[in-house]
N, C-alpha and C positions, 0 to 999 in steps of 0.2 A: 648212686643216683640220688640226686638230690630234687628239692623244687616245691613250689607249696599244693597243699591238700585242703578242701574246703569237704569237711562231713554236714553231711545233712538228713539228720534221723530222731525221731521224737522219741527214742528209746534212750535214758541215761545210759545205761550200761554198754550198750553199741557204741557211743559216740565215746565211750571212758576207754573203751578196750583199742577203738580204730586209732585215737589218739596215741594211746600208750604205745600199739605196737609198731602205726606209721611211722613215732617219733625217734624210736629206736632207729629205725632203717632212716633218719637224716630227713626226711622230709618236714618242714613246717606243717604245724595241721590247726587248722581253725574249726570247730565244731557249734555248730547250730542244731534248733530243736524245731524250727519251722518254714514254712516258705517263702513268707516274708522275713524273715532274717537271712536265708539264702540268696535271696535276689540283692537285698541291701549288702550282705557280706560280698558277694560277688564284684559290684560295683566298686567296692571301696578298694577288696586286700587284693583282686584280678588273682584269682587261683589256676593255678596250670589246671588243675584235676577234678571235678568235683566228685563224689561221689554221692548220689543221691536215691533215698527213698519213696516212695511213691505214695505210700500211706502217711501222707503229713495232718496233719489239724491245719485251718485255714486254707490256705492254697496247697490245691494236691500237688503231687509230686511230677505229674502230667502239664500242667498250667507252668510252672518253674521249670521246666525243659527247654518247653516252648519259649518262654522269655528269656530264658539262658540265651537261645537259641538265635535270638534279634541284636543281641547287645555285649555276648562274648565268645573268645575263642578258646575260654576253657573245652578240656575233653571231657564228656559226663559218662561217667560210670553206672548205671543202676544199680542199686543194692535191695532187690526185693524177697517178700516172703511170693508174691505173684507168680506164679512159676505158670499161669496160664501163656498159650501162644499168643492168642490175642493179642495180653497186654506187652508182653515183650517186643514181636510185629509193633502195636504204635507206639513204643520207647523210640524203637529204633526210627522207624518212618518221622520222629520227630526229631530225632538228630543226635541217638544216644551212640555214644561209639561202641559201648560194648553193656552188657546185662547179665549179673550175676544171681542167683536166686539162692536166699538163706538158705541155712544156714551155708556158710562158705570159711575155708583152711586161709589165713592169713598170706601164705604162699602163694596161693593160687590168687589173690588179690594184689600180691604183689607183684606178679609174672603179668595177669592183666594190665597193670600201672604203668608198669616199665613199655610193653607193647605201644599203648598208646599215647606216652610220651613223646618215644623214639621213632613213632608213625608221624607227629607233628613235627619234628625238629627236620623228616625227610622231606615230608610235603613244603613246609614253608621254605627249605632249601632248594626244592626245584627234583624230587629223587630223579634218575636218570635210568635208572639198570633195579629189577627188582627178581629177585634169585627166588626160589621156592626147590627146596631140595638140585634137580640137575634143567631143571624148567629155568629157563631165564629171558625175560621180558624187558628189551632195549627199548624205554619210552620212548627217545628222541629217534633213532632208526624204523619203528614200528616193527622188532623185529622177534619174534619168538625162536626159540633152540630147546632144544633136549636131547642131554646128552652130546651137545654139538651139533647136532641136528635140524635144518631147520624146516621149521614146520609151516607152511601155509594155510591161513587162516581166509574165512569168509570176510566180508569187511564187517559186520554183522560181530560174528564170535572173536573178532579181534576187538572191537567194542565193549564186548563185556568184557572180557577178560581185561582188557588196558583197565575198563573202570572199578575190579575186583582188585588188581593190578598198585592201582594209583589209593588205596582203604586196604593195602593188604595185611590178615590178620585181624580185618573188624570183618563183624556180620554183616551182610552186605540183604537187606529183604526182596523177596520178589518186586514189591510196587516200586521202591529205588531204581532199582535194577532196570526194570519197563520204562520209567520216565525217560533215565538216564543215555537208555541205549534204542530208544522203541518211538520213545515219545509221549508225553501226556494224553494222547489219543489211545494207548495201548497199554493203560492203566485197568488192571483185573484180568487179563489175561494173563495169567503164570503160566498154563501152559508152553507160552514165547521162551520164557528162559529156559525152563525144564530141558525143551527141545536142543537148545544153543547148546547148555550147557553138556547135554548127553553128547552132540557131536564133537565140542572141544576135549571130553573125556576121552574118546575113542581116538583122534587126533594125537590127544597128546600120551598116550598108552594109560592114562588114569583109569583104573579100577573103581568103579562106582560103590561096589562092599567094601573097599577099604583103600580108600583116596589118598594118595599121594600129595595131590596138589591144590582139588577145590574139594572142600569138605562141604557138607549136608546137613542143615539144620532142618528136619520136614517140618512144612508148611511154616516156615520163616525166611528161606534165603541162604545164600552159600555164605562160604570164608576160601580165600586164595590162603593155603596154608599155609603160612614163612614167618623165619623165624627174624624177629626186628633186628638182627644185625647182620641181614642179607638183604637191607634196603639200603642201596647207595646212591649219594649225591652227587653229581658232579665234581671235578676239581681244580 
């Protein structure tokens, strides 16, 4: 896999080491030390990937998401020491695809990368059919199976699921989840998904101690767990 990387951390040695190892693995990597070089690096070199920190000098690392967020289709990575829920909750609520918290194994940042790479090249193709172990969800049919089996859903837990479905393998938060599927009116209520989601568990034989298919980030929001080369496109 190849494709460009935009770092953005006001730590020399972060941005020395992300370069060195991304480089290895074929990716282009551009590295900046603030937010305003982020936004302008953005604009010029259009990075597939950014990965970014939150604690910048100048423009926080919150503010440069956000405008990421008005003016590109890069995928944003968080790379923080933040490991509160909070801040992760509004990464994400702001358009982060995914959120790692220091320190983190190069591998696991690279398994990251590739996911939400291979998550955009589905999306912008149209995916069609999205697998998660024996679970398989026919976008264009509206059609769920397990095992072969298939499964009836409420229009409701077909909703979320379609919408975990269509971001599968990113964190997906409770307030996303409500606008998405509820409505902006039903914004602070988690209880709604909670609910949903316990009954598409039971539905689809998922084990809530140890999930098969929608995993649990408490008090942040699910992930449809698959693996990105069981997202297919049409042909």
């Amino acid at each position: 896999m190849s494709g460009r990387i935009l770092v953005v951390d006001d730590e020399v040695e972060i941005r020395r080491a992300l370069r060195t190892g991304l480089t290895h693995h074929r990716f282009d990597v551009e590295a900046v030390a603030t937010g305003e070089e982020a936004l302008s690096s953005a604009a010029a070199w259009k990075p597939d990937v950014v990965l970014l920190d939150l604690g910048l000098p100048g423009i926080d690392g919150f503010t440069v998401l956000t405008r990421l967020r008005e003016k590109s289709r890069a995928a944003v990575i968080v790379l923080s020491v933040m490991a509160d829920e909070r801040d992760k909750v509004r990464a994400l609520d702001l358009g982060a695809d995914d959120y790692l918290v220091k320190p983190f194994g190069l591998e696991e940042l690279l398994a990251r990368i590739r996911a939400v790479v291979r998550r955009q090249a589905a999306v912008a193709g149209g995916a069609a059919v999205v697998r998660a172990g024996d679970l398989e969800i026919d976008l264009e049919r509206r059609q769920v199976m397990v095992a072969g089996r298939e499964v009836h859903l409420t229009p409701t837990e077909y909703e979320l699921l379609r919408y975990l479905a269509l971001h599968a393998g990113k964190l997906v938060t409770h307030t996303i989840l409500l606008r998405e599927v509820w409505g902006a009116y039903a914004v602070g209520e988690a209880q709604n998904t909670r609910y949903v989601v316990a009954q598409l568990r039971r539905k689809l034989g998922d084990d809530p101690a140890r999930p098969k298919y929608i995993a649990t980030e408490p008090g942040v929001g699910y992930r449809l767990r698959v693996d990105s080369n069981e997202i297919q496109t049409p042909t």
